[in-house]
C-alpha positions in Angstrom: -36.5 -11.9 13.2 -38.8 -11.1 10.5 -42.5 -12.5 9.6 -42.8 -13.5 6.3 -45.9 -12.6 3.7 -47.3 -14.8 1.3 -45.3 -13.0 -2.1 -41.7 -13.8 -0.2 -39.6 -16.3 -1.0 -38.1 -18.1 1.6 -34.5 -19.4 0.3 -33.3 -23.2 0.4 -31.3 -23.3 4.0 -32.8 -20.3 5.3 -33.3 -20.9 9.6 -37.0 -20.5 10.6 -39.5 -20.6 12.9 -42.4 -22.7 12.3 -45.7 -21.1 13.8 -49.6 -22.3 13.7 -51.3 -25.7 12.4 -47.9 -26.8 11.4 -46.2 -26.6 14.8 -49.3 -28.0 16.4 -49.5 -31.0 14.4 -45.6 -31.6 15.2 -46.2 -30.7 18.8 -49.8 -30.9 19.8 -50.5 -29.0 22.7 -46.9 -26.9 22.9 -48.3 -23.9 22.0 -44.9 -23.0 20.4 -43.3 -22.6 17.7 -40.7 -25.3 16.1 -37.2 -24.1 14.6 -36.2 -25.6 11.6 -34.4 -25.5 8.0 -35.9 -24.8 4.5 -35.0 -28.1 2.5 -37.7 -27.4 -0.2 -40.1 -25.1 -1.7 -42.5 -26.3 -4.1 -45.6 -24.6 -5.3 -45.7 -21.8 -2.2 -45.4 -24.7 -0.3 -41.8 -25.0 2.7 -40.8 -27.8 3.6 -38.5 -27.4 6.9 -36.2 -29.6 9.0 -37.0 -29.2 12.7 -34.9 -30.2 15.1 -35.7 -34.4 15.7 -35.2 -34.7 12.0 -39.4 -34.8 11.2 -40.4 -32.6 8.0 -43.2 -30.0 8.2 -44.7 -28.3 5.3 -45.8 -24.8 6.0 -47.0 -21.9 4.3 -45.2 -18.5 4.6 -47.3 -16.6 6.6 -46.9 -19.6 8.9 -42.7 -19.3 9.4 -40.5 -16.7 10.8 -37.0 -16.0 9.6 -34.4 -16.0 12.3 -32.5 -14.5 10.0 -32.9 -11.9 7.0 -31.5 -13.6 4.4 -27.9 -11.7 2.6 -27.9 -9.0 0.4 -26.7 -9.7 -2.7 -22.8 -8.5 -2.0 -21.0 -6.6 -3.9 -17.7 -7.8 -6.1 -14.6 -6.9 -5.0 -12.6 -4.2 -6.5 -10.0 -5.6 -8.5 -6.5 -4.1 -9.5 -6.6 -5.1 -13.2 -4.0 -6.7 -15.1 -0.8 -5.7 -14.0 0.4 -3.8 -17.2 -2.7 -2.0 -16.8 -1.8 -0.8 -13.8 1.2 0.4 -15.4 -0.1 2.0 -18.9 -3.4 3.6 -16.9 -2.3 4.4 -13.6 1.5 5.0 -13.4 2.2 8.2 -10.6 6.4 8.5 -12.4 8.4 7.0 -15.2 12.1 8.0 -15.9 15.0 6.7 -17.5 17.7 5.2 -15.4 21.4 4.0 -16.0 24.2 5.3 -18.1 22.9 7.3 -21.1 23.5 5.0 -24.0 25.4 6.7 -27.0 23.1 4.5 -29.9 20.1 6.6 -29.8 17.8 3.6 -30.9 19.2 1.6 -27.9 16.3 0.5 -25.8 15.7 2.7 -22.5 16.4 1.1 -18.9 13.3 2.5 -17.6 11.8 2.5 -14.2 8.5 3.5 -12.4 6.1 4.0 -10.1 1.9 3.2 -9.9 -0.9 3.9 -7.9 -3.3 0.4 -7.5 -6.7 1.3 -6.8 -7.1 2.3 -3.3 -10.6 -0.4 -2.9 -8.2 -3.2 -4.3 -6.5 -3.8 -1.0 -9.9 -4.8 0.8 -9.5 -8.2 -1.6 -8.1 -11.2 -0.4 -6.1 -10.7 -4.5 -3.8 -7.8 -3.2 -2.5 -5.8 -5.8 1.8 -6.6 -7.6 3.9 -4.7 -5.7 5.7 -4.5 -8.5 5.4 -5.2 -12.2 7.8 -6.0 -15.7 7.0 -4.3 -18.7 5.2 -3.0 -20.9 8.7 -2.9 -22.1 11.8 -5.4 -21.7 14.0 -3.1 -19.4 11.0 -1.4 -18.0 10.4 -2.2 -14.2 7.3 -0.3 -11.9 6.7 0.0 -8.0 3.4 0.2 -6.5 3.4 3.5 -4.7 3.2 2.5 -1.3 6.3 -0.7 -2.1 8.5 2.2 -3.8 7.9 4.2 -0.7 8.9 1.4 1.7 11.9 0.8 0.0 12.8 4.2 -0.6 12.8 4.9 2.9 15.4 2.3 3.3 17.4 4.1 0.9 17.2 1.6 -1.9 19.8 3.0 -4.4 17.6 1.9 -7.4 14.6 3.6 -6.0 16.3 7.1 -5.1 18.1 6.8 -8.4 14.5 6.9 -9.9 13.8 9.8 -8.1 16.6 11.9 -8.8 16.5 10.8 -12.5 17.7 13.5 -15.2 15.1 12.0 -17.8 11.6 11.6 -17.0 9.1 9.9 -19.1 5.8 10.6 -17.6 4.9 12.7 -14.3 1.4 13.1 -13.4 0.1 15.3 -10.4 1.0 12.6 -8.3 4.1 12.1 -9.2 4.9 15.6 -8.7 3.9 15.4 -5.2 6.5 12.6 -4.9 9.2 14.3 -6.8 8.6 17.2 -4.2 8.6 14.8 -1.3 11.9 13.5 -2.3 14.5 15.3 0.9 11.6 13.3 3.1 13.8 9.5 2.0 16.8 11.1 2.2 19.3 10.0 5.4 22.7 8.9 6.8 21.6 5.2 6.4 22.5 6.0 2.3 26.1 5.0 3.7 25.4 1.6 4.7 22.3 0.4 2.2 24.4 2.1 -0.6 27.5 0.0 0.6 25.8 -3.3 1.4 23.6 -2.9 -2.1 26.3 -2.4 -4.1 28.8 -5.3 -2.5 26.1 -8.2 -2.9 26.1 -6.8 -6.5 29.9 -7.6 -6.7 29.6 -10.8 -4.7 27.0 -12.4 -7.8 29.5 -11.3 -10.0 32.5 -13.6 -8.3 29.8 -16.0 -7.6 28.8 -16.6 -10.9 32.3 -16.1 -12.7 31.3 -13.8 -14.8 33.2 -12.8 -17.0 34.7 -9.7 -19.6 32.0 -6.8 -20.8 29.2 -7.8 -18.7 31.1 -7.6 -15.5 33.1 -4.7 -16.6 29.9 -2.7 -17.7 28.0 -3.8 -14.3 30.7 -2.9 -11.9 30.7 0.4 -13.2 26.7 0.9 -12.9 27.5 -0.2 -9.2 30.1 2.2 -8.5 28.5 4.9 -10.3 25.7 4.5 -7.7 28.1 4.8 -4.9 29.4 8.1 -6.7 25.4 9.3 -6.5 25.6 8.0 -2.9 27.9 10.2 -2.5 26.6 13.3 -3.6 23.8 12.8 -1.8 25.1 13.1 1.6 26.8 16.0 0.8 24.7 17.9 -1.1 21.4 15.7 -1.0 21.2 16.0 -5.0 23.2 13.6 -7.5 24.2 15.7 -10.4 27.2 14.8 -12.8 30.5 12.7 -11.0 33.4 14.8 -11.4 35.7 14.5 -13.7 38.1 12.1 -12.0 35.0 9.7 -10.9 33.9 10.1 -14.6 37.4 9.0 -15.8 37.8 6.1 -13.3 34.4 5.2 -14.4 35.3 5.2 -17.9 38.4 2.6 -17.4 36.1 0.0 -15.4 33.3 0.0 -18.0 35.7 -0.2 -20.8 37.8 -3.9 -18.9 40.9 -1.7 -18.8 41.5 -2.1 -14.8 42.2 -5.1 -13.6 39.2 -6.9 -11.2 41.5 -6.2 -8.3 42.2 -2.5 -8.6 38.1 -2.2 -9.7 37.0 -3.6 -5.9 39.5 -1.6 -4.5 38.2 1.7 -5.8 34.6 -0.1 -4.3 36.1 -0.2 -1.2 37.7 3.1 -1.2 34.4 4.8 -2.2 32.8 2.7 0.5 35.3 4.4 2.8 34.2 8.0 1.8 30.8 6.7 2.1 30.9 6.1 6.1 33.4 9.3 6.3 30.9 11.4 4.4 27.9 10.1 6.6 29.5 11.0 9.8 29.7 14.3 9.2 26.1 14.7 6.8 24.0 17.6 7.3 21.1 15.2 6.8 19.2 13.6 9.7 19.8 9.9 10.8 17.1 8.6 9.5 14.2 9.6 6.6 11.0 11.4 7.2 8.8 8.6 7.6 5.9 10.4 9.4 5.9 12.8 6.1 5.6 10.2 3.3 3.3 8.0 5.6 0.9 11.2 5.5 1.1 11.4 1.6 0.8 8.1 1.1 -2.8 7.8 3.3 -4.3 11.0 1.4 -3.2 9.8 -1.5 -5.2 6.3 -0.9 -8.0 8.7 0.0 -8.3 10.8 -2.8 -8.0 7.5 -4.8 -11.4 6.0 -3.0 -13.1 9.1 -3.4 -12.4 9.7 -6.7 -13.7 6.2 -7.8 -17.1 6.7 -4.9 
């Protein structure tokens, strides 16, 4: 508890304890003080709620705080807008998806940012991810990439193992470098079960002609990357006949038949391939979880 001086100002609902000619008068004979409320403060002058309900004016020498009153807080640290967290604080950018042979056509571009470390202490959590600046341009929050990267999310490792980058920081170096930590056996199965559901909207919605011709082949171009990368844990260029057979699905020239039957036949490889992987059964999540919590900690101490 703390005695008050005359210069302090007692706030409105402050809990006190009422001492001297005031308490006396309330209590004669009690020889103790009275807790109470502030309700009012006029002139230097408290008046205080004690406990029957009576009011007793008192001066401020004459109370005792129970309680200090709260420091002004400070305001939480918030994340920004969400394309600003892309344009100011992005970690990776590359382009993704079959090289377009228009040179103006717009990029499919994907990313990763870093949200301010002191943002997560807000009850307003940062996006985990976020759409733009750009129409085809889609960003992770670092630590919701890594997550789903260590499930082998085709999309993510495909941004990872990007030929095109855009931007790289320091950062994103670190997680270029960190890449063989996401990379496992489980490939087979997230690659295969990613790539069917992709096939199952397509009969589900009927689509139809270029888009489904041109999507299929993005699909099964993923499982050719899957591929390479349990066997040589890089992507690099499909081989001629995966290139060819590529070709014919994006251009309609197979028929919808023969184009899930090549899914299921590179599916196939996809478990055989696994099997017999040099890489472990599962990703290195000890190693990215230890990047990820310096890399919060640089954050904070770079904005302290």
């Amino acid at each position: 508890m703390s005695r008050l001086s005359a210069p302090t100002r007692v706030p409105v609902g402050t809990q006190v304890v009422v001492h001297g000619t005031p308490a006396d008068a309330a209590a004669p004979g009690s020889g103790r003080g009275l807790a109470g409320r502030v309700v009012r403060e006029a002139d230097g002058t408290y008046t205080v709620a004690i406990g029957d309900g009576r009011l007793v004016d008192a001066d401020p020498d004459q109370l005792t705080a129970l309680a200090d009153p709260l420091s002004r807080l400070p305001e939480p640290v918030r994340s920004g807008a969400p394309r600003d967290l892309v344009t100011t604080r992005t970690l990776y950018a590359a382009a993704v998806g079959r090289p377009s042979a228009d040179p103006a056509a717009p990029l499919t571009v994907r990313g990763v940012f870093q949200a301010p470390t002191a943002a997560f202490w807000s009850l307003r959590k940062p996006p985990e991810q976020v759409t733009g600046p750009g129409p085809s341009w889609l960003s992770w929050e670092v630590e919701h990439f890594c997550r789903l990267a260590l499930d082998a999310d085709p999309e993510c490792l495909e941004l990872l193992w990007s030929a095109r980058p855009i931007w790289v920081s320091e950062a994103g170096r670190e997680l270029l470098d960190l890449r063989p930590a996401f990379l496992s056996q489980t490939i087979s199965a997230a690659y295969a079960d990613h790539v069917l559901a992709g096939f199952k909207r397509f009969d589900d919605e009927h689509v139809q002609g270029e888009p489904r011709d041109s999507g299929a082949a993005d699909l099964l171009r993923l499982l050719v990357d899957g591929l390479a990368l349990l066997l040589t844990g890089d992507t690099g260029v499909p081989s001629a006949e995966h290139q060819e057979r590529l070709a014919s699905v994006r251009a309609g020239a197979l028929p919808w038949d023969q184009v899930d039957s090549y899914r299921l036949e590179l599916q196939q490889q996809l478990d055989d391939v696994a099997a017999a992987s040099f890489l472990p059964p599962g990703p290195d999540i000890s190693r990215v979880d230890a990047w990820l919590s310096d890399l919060r900690r640089r954050d904070l101490d770079a904005s302290s």
